[in-house]
N, C-alpha and C positions, 0 to 999 in steps of 0.2 A: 725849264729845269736844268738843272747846271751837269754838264760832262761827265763831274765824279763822283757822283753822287750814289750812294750806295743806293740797292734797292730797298732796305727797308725805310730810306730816306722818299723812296720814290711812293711809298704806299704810303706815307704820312703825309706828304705832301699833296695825294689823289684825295684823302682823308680829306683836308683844308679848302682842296676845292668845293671839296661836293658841300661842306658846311655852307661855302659861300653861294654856291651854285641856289642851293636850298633858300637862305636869307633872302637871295634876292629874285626868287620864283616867279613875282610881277611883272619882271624884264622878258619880253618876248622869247631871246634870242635862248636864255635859259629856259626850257621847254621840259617835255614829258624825257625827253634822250639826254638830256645834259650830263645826267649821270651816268647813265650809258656811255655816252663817248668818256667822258675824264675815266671812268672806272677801265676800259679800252685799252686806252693811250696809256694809262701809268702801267699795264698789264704788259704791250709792247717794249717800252721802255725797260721793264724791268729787265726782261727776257733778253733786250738789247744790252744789258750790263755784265750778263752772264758767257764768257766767252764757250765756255763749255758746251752750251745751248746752241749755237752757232754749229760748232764744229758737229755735233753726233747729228741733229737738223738736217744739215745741210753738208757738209764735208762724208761723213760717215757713210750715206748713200752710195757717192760719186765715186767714194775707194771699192766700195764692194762690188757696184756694177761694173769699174774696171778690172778687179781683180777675177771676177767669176766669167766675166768675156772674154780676157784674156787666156785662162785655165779654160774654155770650154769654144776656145776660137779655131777656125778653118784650119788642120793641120793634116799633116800625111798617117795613115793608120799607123796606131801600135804594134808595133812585134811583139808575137807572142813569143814565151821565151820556153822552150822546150828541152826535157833532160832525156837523151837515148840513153837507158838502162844497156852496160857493156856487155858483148856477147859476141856470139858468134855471128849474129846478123845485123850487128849493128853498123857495120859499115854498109852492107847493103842498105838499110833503112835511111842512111846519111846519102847514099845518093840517088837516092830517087828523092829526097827533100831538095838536093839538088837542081836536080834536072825539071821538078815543077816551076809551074810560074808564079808561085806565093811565097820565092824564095826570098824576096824582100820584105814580106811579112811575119817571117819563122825563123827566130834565131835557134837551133839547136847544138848541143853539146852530149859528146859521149862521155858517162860518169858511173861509176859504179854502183850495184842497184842500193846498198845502201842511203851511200849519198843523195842520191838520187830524189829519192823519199824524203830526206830528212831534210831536204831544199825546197823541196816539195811544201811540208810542214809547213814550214819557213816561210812561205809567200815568195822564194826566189825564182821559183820555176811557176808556172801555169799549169802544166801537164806534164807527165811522163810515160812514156811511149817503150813498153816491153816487147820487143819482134819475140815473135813466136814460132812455130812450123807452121807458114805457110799465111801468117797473117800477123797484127800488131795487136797489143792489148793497151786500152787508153785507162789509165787512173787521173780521175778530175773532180775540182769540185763543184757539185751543181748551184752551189749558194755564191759562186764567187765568176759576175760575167765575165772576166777576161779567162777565168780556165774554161768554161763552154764555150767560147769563140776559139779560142787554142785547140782544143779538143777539133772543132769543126771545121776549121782552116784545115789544121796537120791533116786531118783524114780525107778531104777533098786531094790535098797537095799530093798524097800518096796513092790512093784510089789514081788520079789522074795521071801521073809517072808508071805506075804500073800496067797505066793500057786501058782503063776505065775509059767509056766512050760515052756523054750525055747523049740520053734518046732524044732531049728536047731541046732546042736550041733555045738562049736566053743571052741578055743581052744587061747591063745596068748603065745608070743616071747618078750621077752625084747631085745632089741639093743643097747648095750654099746660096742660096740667092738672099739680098735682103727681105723678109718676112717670114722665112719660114726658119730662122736659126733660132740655136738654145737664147741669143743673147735679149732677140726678139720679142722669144716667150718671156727672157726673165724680167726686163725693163717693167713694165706695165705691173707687174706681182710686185718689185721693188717699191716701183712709187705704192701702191696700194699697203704695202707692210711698214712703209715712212709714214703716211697718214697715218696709220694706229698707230704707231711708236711714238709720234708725237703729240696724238692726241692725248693718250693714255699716260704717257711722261710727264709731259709740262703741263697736264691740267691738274693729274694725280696727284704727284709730286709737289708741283705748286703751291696746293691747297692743306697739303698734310703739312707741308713746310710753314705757311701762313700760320693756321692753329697751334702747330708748338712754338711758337714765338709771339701767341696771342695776340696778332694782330687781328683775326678774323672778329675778336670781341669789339674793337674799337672801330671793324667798321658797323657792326650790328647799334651801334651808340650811334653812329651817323644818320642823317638821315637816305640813305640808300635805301633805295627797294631792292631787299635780296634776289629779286627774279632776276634788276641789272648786273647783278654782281654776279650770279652762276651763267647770264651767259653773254656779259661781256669776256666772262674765261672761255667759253666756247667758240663763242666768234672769232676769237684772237687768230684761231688756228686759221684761219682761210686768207690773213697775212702771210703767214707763213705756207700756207700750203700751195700760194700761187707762187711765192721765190722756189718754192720745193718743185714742184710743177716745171717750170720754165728750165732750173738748172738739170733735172734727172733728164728729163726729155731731151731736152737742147743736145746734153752731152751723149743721149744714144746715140741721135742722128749725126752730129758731129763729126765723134769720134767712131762709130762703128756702122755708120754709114744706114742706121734704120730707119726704113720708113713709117711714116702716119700716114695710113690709108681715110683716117676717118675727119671730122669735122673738130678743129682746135676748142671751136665754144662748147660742143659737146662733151669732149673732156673736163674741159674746167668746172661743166654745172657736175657732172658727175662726182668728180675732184671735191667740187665745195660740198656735195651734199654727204661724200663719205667724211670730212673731215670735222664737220659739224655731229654727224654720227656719233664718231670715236671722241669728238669733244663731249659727250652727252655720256658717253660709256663711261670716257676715265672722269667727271662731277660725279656719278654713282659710286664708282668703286672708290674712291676719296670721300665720299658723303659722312664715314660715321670713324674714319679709321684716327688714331691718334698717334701712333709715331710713325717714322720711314719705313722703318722697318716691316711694319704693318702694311700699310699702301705698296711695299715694292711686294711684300709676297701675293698679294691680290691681283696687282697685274700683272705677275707672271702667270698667274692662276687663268688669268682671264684669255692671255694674249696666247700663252703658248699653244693649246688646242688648235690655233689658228694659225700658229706659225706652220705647224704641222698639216693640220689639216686643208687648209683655203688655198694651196696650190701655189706658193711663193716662189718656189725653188721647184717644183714638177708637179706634173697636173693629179688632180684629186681623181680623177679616172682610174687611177691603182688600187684606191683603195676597195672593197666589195662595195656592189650594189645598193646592197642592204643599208650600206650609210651616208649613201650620197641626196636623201632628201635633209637631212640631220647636217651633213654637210655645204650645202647651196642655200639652208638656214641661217649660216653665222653669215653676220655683216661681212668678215672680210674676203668673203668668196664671192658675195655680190658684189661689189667694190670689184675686187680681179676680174671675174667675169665680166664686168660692163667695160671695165677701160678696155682688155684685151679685145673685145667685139667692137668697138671703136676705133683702137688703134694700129691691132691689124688685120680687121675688114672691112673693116670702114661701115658699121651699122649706123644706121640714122638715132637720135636719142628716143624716138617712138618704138623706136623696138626693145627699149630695155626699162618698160614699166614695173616687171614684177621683183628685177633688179633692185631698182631705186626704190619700191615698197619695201623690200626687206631692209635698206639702208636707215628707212624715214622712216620704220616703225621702231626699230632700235635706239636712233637720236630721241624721237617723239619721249618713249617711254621711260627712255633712260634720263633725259629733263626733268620729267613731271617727277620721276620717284625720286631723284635726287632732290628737288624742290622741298618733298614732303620729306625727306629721311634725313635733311642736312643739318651738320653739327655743327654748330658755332663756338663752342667752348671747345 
């Protein structure tokens, strides 16, 4: 196939093979997959013409993983930023914030109690701290965690400058080692949320795209077995999901120095079996839809539950009890959870069967009913 060849060039041209593929059936070497593979290849190809595909695939991961490891990387705490409402006592309260030794995590400023407040409001201040006869009054908000750590900081700093003595001795540890950081947790949720996005995308997508440009008619006039056509687009992904694979990973360890506690082959069958999943998900949700428009509102419908819910960005342990069987249900929390038990604890792939069942019964089901439900016009 020639270099500039557009893609609708490229599905006429997969068209021509399979004609010929078919004619000449008798020839060994065209077999039961002949179609299979050319239906593949022009599917790659195409995907390869699209630069756009490339970039959000593969580019689009590697900004956000640096972007979110960067913003959530080993740094010196926050200062809380504290307003002394002015008074009589407020220079006392200013140096006993002094004299503690959380003075390089407390920036405070004396301001009138107005102000005070209304910076407050504002998100400028974390807290504001009214001395009283004989003690301090905290205004903070409980929905916002840097005013409860503001709040708990100031009142340790002050308790302890006023002569506060712990009855029990204690001691802390900082934790930044490779495996147990946010960037750790987030890598493995990353690659797992690429899998869907690209199954879900470029099979969706693909296929809604195909049908309004009626090509999907001309290849049902072919002699193709529609079962190669829905999943030589399903397979396609496990092309893409081993460069996906190799670049998100590569680049944790690389650049932010994280380890793979677990077995590389064990990832990748995990890898393949979710990305065939999500190839099976988005043939369903494309099965009967007829503009973009349509197909994109389906897979946000489908995907978003899961952005939210399967632990991408922080674990699903927040959410109540009560929803965590409904939740360790959807595909992409089994996907997370298996790479993360993989990658950083290194589980063997025998311990993640009911895992990979939730993945395989999703793909399974979501083939067979695309199969049956698929719209060719």
């Amino acid at each position: 196939m020639e270099q500039n060849q557009s893609p609708k060039q490229i599905v006429r041209q997969a068209l021509h093979l399979l004609v010929q593929a078919h004619s000449s059936a008798a020839i060994p070497e065209t077999g039961r997959w002949k179609g299979y593979e050319l239906l593949l290849v022009a599917r790659l190809k195409e995907m390869y013409r699209e630069p756009e595909v490339i970039f959000w695939v593969f580019g689009f991961p590697l900004l956000l993983a640096l972007g979110l490891g960067i913003a959530f990387r080993n740094k010196p705490a926050d200062v809380s930023r504290v307003a002394l409402v002015a008074g009589p006592q407020a220079a006392q309260a200013m140096e006993l914030l002094r004299k503690a030794s959380a003075t390089a995590t407390v920036h405070a400023e004396v301001l009138p109690a107005a102000e005070a407040f209304n910076q407050f409001r504002l998100g400028k201040y974390d807290l504001v701290v009214t001395p009283r006869d004989g003690g301090f009054e905290y205004l903070y908000d409980p929905a916002r965690p840097e005013s409860v750590l503001a709040r708990s900081i100031t009142d340790d700093a002050l308790q302890a400058a006023a002569g506060r003595k712990d009855s029990v001795p204690s001691s802390a540890r900082i934790s930044s080692e490779p495996g147990a950081r946010y960037i750790d947790f987030l890598i493995p949720g990353l690659l797992g949320m690429n899998l869907m996005n690209s199954g879900m995308w470029g099979i969706g997508f693909a296929l809604v795209d195909l049908r309004q440009r009626k090509l999907l008619k001309r290849f049902v006039a072919s002699p193709m077995r529609r079962s190669d056509f829905l999943l030589a687009l399903a397979s396609s992904r496990l092309v893409l999901m081993l460069i996906e694979l190799v670049l998100l990973l590569g680049f944790g360890v690389l650049v932010f120095h994280m380890r793979v506690a677990g077995s590389w082959a064990s990832i990748l069958i995990i890898s393949s079996v979710g990305a065939l999943c999500f190839g099976g998900v988005g043939l369903l949700t494309a099965s009967r839809a007829q503009k973009i428009e349509t197909v994109s509102g389906l897979i946000n419908l489908v995907m978003m539950p899961m952005w939210i819910l399967s632990g991408v960005f922080f674990s699903y342990e927040r959410f109540p009890a009560l929803l965590h069987p409904l939740i360790k249900a959807l595909p992409l929390t089994a996907l997370n959870d298996a790479l993360r038990a993989v990658i950083l604890e290194g589980a063997p792939l025998a311990h993640q069967p009911a895992r990979l069942l939730v993945l395989g019964l999703w793909g399974v089901f979501s083939y067979l009913l695309a199969l049956r439900w698929f719209r060719w016009t």
